[in-house]
Each structure stands twice: as C-alpha cells, then as structure tokens.
N, C-alpha and C positions, 0 to 999 in steps of 0.2 A: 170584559175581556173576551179570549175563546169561549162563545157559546156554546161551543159541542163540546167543552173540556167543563165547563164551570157553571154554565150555565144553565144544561138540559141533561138530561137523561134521556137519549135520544132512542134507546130502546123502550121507555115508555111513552104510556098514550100523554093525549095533551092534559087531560083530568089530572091525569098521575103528578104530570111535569107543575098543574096551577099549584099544587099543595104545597109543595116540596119545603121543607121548611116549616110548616105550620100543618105538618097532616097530622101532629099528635095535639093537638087544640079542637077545642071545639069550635064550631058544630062538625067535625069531620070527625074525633074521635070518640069512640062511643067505648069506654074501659078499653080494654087490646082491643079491639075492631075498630076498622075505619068504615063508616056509612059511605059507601058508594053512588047511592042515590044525591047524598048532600055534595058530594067529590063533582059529579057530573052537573047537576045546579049550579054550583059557583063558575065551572069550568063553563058553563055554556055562557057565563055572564060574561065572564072576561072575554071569553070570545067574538059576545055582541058588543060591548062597548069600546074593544082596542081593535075591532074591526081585523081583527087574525084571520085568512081565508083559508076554508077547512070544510070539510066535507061534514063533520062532527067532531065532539071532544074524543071519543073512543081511538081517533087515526092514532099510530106512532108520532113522536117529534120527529122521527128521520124523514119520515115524507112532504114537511113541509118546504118551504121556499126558503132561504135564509130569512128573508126581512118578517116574514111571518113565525119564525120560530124567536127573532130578536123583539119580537111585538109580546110573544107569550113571557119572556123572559121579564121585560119592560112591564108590559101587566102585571104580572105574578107580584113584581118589587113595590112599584107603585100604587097597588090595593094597600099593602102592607102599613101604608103611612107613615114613612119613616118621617122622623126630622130632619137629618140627613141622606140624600141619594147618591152616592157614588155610582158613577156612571161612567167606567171603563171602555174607552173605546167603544160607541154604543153604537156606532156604522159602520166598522169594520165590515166591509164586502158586502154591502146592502145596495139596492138599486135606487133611484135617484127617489123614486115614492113613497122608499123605507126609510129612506135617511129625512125627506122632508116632516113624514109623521112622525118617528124619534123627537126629532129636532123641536117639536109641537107639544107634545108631553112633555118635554124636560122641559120648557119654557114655560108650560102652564103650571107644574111643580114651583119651578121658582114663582110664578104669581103669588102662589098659595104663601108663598113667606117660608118654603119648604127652602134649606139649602142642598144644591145640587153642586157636589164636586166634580166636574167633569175632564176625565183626562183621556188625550187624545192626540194623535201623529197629524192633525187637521189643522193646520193652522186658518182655514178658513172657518172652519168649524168651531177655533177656540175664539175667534174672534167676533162671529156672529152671538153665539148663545153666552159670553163671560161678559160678567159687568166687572171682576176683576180678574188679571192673569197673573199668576205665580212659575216666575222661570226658575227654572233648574237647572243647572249648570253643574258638573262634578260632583254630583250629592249634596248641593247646596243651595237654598234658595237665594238667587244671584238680584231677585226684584220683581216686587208685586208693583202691575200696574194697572190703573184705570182702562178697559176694554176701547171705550169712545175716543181717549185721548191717544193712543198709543199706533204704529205704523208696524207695515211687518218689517221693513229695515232694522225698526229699533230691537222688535224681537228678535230677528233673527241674527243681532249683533251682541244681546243676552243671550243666547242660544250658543253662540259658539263662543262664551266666556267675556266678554265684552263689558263696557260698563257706558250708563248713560248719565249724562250730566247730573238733572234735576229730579226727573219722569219718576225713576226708580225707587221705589220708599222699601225702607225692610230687608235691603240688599245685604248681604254679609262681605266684610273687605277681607 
C-alpha cells in the first residue's frame, strides 16, 4: 500500500528501515541492544542484491526515489521468506524501471512456489503477473478466473457487478 504510511519510516536510515520487524531477532539482537554493525551488514546486502540506488545504508528513507524506497520495502519482505506475499499496490507511483523490477521479484517469488497475493487498481498489471484473478464486486467475490483465458471486457463487466456465462467459477449469486 502507502509506502510512506506502512511501509517505511521514512525518518530512519535504510539499515533502520531493513530490520523493521525482525530487529528484535537475532543476529540483530544482542539481550536489549541491537548490534549496529550486523544492522549495517544485512542492510548493505539487501542493498546489493535488490539493486536499491543509495549512497549508503546510513542515508534516511525520505531521500530516496520512490521506486528505490519500494525496492527496500520489497527487499526487506522478500528476505523474510514468507509463504505468502501480499503485495499491495506494489507500483503505485513508481517509474516505468521500478515497476518493471517489482513486476520481476513477484514473478520470481511465485517461481519459488511462494504465493504472491497481489492486489492492484492495474488491470494490466493484474493481468500480466495473475495466473488467477479474483473479482470483487460489493464485498463479494463475484468470480475467480483463469488469467490466460479471461479479456479485460469480461473483467471489466465482473467489475461493475456483471456476470459471465461459463469463465467464472466460485462466483456467489
């Protein structure tokens, strides 16, 4: 969702921002103190391997670029190894370089066998990266369909409460 509301703490550095969530685990916690040395290590890993462009881990999160602050966010989740990724709006105001490397992690995640729920105002976006799409219609799921098989007409005719002949499985009447 909002990065700057949910995602970052944008008055800390980027070190600060990798932990968040796991700074009271080890190796980052040592009894009350946090090792700053091990904080800066991890944070310069996720740095090099999500390709986040940054002077150092020590800068704030407020001086990065959007797509680079949704890279540390993206990072930070995806080390974590979930089973499930929920992936809120994950381009929301990103430039076209940020949204195509997004779009590259969540797809490599689902390789992994990881599920990646991804919800999104994109319909080209839900279309490229869903191998199934679930419409919602009124607070109800109106029809889960096949990604490959499915047109944005027929979405878009689930979208504004519609129903489709066959296509639709799981639909509620």
């Amino acid at each position: 969702e909002d990065r700057h509301k949910r995602g970052l703490i944008l008055k800390y550095s980027l070190a600060e921002n990798a932990i968040l969530g796991i700074h009271d685990k080890k190796p980052f916690a040592n009894g009350i103190l946090i090792d700053y040395a091990k904080v800066k290590e991890y944070a310069k890993k996720l740095i090099k391997d999500f390709d986040i462009r940054t002077p150092n881990e020590e800068v704030m999160a407020s001086s990065l670029s959007g797509g680079n602050q949704q890279k540390m966010v993206v990072a930070r989740e995806i080390v974590k190894d979930p089973d499930l990724l929920i992936a809120a709006q994950p381009t929301r105001g990103l430039d076209v370089g940020a949204i195509e490397y997004i779009h590259k992690r969540l797809i490599a995640e689902r390789d992994k066998n990881k599920a990646v729920l991804l919800v999104s105002l994109e319909l080209d976006e839900i279309m490229s990266l869903s191998d199934r799409i679930a419409v919602i219609y009124d607070g109800r799921i109106v029809g889960i369909l096949d990604a490959k098989d499915v047109t944005e007409n027929e979405l878009g005719l689930l979208m504004a409460g519609g129903t489709l002949a066959k296509k639709a499985e799981g639909g509620v009447e």
